[in-house]
C-alpha positions, 0 to 999 in steps of 0.5 A, a space after each residue: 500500500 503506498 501511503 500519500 502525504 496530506 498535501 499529495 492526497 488533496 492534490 490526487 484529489 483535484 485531479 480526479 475531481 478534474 477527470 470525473 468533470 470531463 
């Protein structure tokens, strides 16, 4: 299991909010 900082985490989190949008 790769453990994501808080930082990466929200930033991994925009980008799939971006990609459910298109």
């Amino acid at each position: 299991m790769i453990f994501l900082a808080p930082e990466e985490e929200e930033q991994v989190r925009k980008e799939n909010e971006w990609c459910e949008e298109r």
